[in-house]
LODOFI-441075 format. One record per residue (C-alpha): x, z, y negated; residue in one letter. Coordinates in steps of 0.05 Angstrom, whole numbers, padded with zeros to 5 digits, always signed. Layout:
BEGIN
XZYA ...
This chain:
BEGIN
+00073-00223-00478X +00067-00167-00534X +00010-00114-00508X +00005-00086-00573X +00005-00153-00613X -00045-00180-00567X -00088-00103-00565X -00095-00118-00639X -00126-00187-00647X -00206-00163-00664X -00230-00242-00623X -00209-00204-00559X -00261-00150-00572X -00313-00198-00599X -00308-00240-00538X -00327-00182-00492X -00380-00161-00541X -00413-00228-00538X -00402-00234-00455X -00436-00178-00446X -00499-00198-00493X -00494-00258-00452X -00502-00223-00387X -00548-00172-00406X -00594-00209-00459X -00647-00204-00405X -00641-00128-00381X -00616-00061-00398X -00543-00060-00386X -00512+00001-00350X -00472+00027-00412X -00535+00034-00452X -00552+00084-00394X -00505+00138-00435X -00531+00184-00485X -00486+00182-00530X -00474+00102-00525X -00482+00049-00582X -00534-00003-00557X -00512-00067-00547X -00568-00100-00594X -00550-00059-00650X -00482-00070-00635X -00474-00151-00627X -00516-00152-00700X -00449-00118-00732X -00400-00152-00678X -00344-00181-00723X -00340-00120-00765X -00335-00074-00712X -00292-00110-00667X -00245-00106-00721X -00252-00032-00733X -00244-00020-00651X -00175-00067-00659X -00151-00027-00710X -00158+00036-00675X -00130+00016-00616X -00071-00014-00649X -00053+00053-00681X -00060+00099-00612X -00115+00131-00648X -00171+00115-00595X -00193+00155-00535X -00235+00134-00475X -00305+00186-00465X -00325+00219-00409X -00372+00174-00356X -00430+00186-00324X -00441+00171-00255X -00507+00125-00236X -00534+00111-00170X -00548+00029-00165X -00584-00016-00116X -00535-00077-00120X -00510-00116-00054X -00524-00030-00028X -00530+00033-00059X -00465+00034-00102X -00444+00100-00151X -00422+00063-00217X -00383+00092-00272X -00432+00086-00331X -00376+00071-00394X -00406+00085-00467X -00402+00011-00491X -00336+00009-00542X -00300+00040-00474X -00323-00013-00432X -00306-00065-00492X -00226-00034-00489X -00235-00030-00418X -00250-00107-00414X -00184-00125-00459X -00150-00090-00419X -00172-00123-00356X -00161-00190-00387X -00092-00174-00406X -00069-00151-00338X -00095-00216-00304X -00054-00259-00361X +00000-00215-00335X +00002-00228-00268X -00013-00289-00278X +00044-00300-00318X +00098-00260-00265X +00063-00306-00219X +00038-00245-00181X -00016-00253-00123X -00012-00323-00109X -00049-00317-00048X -00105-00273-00070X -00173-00308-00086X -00219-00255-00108X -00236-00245-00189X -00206-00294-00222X -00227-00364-00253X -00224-00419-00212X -00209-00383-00149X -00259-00368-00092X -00268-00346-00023X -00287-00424-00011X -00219-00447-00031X -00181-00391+00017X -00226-00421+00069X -00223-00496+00049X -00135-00468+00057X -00135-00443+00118X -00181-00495+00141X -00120-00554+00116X -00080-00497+00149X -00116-00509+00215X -00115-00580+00218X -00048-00585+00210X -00021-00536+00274X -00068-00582+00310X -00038-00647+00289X +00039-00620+00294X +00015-00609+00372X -00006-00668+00409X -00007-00620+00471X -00081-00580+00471X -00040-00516+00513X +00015-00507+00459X -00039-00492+00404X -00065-00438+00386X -00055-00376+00334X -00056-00307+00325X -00100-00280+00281X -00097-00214+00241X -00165-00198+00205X -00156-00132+00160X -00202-00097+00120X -00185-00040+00079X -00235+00029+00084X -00270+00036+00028X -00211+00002-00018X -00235+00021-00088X -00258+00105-00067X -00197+00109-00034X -00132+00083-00092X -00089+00134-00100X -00102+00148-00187X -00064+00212-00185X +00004+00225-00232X +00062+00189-00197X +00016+00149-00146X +00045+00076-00125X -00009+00051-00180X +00014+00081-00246X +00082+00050-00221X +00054-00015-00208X +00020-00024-00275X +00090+00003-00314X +00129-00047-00280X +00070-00101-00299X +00072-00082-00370X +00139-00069-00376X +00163-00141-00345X +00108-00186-00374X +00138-00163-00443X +00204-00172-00428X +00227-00099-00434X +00258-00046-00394X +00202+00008-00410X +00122-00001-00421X +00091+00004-00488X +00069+00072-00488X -00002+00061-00528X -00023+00003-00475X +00004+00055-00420X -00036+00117-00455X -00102+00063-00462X -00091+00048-00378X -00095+00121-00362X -00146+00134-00389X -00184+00072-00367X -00160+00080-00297X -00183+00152-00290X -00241+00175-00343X -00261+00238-00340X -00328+00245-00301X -00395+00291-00317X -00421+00305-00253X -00453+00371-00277X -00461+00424-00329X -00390+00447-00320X -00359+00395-00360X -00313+00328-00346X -00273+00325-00289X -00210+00296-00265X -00203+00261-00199X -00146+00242-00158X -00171+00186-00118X -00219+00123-00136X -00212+00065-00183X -00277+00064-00241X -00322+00022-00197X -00369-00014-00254X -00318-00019-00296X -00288-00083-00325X -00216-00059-00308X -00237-00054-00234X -00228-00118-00208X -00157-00137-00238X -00141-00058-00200X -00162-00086-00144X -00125-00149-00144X -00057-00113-00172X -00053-00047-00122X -00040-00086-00052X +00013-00141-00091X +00071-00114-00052X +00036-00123+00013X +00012-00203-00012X +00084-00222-00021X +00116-00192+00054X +00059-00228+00087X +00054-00300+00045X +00132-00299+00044X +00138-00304+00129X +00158-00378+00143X +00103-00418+00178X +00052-00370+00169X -00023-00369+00133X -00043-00317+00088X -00096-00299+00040X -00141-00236+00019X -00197-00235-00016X -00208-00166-00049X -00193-00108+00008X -00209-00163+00060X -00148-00198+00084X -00126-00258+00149X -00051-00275+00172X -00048-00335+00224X +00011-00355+00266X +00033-00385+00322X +00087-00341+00343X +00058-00270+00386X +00122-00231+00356X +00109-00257+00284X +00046-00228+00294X +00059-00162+00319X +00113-00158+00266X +00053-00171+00209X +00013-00120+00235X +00071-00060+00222X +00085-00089+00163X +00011-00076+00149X +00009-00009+00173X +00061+00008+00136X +00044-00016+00069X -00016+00013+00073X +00011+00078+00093X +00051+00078+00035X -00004+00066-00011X -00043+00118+00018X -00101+00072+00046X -00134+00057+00119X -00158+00000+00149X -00235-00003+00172X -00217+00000+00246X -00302-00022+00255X -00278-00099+00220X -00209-00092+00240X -00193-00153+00299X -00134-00179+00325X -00148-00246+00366X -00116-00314+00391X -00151-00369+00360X -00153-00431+00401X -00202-00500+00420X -00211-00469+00487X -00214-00390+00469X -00174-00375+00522X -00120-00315+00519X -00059-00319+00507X -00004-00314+00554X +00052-00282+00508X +00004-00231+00485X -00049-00226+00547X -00092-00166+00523X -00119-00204+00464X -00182-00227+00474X -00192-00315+00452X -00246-00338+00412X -00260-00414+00389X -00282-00378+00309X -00255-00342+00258X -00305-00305+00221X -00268-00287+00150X -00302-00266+00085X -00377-00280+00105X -00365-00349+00144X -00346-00375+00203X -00288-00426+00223X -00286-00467+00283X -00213-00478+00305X -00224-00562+00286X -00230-00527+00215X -00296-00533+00204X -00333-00475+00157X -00403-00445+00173X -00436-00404+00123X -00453-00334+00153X -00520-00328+00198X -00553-00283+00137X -00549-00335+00087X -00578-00392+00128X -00623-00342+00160X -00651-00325+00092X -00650-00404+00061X -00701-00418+00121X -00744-00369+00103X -00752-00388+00030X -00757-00461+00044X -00812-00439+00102X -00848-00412+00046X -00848-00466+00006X -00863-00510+00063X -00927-00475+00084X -00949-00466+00017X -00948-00539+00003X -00977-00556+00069X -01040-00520+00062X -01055-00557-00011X -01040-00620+00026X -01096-00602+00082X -01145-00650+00066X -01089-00704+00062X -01069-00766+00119X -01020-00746+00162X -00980-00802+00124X -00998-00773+00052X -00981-00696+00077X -00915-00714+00100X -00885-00755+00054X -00910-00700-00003X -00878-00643+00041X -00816-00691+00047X -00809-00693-00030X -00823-00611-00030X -00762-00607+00015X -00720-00660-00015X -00733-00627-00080X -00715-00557-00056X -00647-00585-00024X -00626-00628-00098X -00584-00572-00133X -00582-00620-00197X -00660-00602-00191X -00682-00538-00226X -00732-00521-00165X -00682-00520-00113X -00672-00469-00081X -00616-00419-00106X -00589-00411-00046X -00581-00495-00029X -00513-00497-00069X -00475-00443-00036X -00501-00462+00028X -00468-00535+00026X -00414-00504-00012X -00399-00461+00049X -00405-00515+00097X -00361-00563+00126X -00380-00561+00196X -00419-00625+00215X -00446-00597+00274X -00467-00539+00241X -00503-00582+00185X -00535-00629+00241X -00566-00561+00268X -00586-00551+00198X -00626-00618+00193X -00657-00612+00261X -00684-00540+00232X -00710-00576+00168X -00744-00639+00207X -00777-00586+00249X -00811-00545+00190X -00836-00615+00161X -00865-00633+00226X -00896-00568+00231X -00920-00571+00164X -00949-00639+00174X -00981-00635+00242X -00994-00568+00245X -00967-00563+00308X -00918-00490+00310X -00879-00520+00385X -00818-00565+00378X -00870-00621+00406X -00883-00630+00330X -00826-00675+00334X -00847-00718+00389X -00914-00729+00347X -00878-00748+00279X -00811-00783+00305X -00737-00768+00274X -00738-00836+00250X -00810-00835+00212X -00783-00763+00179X -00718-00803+00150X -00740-00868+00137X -00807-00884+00120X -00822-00801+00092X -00748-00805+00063X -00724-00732+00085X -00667-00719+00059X -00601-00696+00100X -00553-00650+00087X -00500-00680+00128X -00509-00727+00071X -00520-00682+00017X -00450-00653+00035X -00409-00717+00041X -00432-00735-00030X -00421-00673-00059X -00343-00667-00035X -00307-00609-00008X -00308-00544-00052X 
């Protein structure tokens, strides 16, 4: 691929133009935060024109990155973003495009599912879960299976990438660019446009822009593709070891095998790529376990502690490969559908018991049809997440108890014994999501 060829085409710069009116139509973005900044309204009314102006200066090495200015945000937690002026955020964006084409392309990270189209932590878990299934089946003997389980998670991954001259990084992205072109050396405008994405210049005070060593942009569009490219080297030694499962999904990473000295082989391997790239693991999410049906330990590698679940990028996996969305996110989709529940009940006070229920049925079957634009937002990834039947029959037991509760009025679990399983199914029509999830297919 030709960086410079494909730095110049003004439809690259358009497209991030309009993505970001797309995303933002509704609220202030973050790069309209800088004083100095072209807003994004005025800007997307003179879009073509100026996406060919910003082409043309980047094709010609003429353009330069501005400082950024740190902002405190309340996202998933307080994060500090880099706050871009918007035409460095635009670059920024073509850039980031152009190295996942790349490694795409070198067929680099394979077995990383984080940031990119079409992959997702549900199909890492739907892999290991096929992964799972199959050590069980190739062992007809319950005491010869079992795993050992590596769980990883880099300390604070982004803060802590090693941006200064001659870190493992600027190496990484030369050799990126330079072999997705086909040439020995890197074109030095994309390399000059990289820097200065990669490390901006930041205002923190009155004293002017500074320089840091360590830290990729976090809020910037390059981030992510960073973030994907900087642990590459440690991908490919673990997903080339015969027989064994591997995936990572940003700085959160699993190896599985059935071998103890495979195992404690992957682990140096991990400390020392990690050394080498001047990172940590979080010690507090670190675990090494065997992973068996009976959670037993293991005899080749005794101090381990056994456990029947994997927990692995917010879910849980039973060793029959079953997936369990994490206790927050079901924790949280009972409380909105309580809410809805109760709200619907007390309209429905004056009602029969017969009337109430099968409304309240319909308010819950409604809340549980994603196809329906009053479910609830957080139906789809819960069934998404879940392929654990025992998991979802807990699930509808929860939901028949709310409706009985709703309908009786009756808080205890006897609620149940007044409007039977069978009357909440079949003559109410409560929908399942056992059934819900066998129609909608695996993720």
């Amino acid at each position: 691929m030709n960086w410079l060829s494909l730095l110049s085409q003004p439809a690259r710069y358009l497209r991030q133009i309009e993505r970001l009116q797309k995303k933002h139509v509704s609220r202030p973005t973050l790069y309209e935060l800088q004083q100095s900044g072209v807003p994004l309204a005025t800007l997307y009314r003179q879009r073509r024109a100026f996406s060919r102006r910003l082409a043309r200066e980047v094709t010609i090495g003429r353009y330069a990155f501005g400082p950024v200015v740190l902002r405190e945000v309340e996202l998933d937690r307080l994060r500090t973003l880099h706050a871009f002026e918007l035409q460095d955020a635009l670059v920024s964006g073509v850039l980031a495009e152009l190295l996942f084409t790349a490694q795409k392309l070198l067929g680099k990270g394979a077995r990383v599912f984080s940031y990119q189209a079409g992959r997702s932590h549900h199909a890492a878990l739907a892999e290991l879960a096929v992964y799972m299934r199959r050590h069980r089946r190739a062992r007809s003997d319950p005491r010869q299976r079992g795993l050992f389980v590596l769980r990883r998670d880099v300390a604070r991954y982004g803060d802590s990438i090693v941006v200064r001259d001659g870190a493992p990084l600027w190496q990484q992205l030369e050799g990126l660019v330079a072999q997705s072109a086909g040439r020995e050396c890197p074109c030095e405008v994309t390399m000059a446009l990289l820097r200065q994405a990669v490390r901006p210049p930041r205002l923190v005070d009155a004293t002017g822009p500074v320089e840091r060593s360590r830290g990729i942009p976090d809020g910037s569009p390059i981030s992510p593709a960073l973030a994907n490219l900087h642990l590459i080297e440690l991908d490919d030694a673990l997903a080339g070891v015969e027989g064994a499962f591997y995936a990572r999904y940003g700085d959160d990473f699993l190896f599985a095998h059935p071998d103890a000295q495979v195992a404690r082989a992957a682990s140096a391997t991990i400390d020392a790529k990690l050394r080498g790239l001047g990172l940590q693991i979080n010690v507090e999410k670190a675990a090494t376990v065997f992973f068996s049906g009976a959670g037993r330990p293991s005899e080749s590698w005794p101090e381990l502690g056994g456990t029947t679940h994997l927990t692995f990028v917010g879910h849980s996996l039973s060793f029959q490969g079953g997936v369990a969305p994490k206790p927050a996110r079901v924790a949280a989709f009972f409380a909105a559908l309580e809410r809805r529940v109760a709200l619907a009940a007390r309209a429905l006070a004056d009602e029969t018991l017969e009337a109430r229920g099968s409304a309240l049925c319909a308010v819950v079957n409604t809340a549980l049809d994603v196809r329906n634009p009053w479910a609830l937002p957080l139906t789809g990834p819960l069934l998404a997440g879940c392929t654990d039947r025992a998991k979802l029959a807990q699930l509808d037991y929860r939901i028949a108890r709310i409706v009985a509760r709703g309908a009786t009025g009756v808080a205890s679990p006897s609620a149940l014994r007044i409007v039977s399983w069978r009357r909440l199914r079949q003559s109410w029509g409560l929908a399942s999501l056992t059934q819900l999830r066998d129609r909608r297919g695996r993720p």
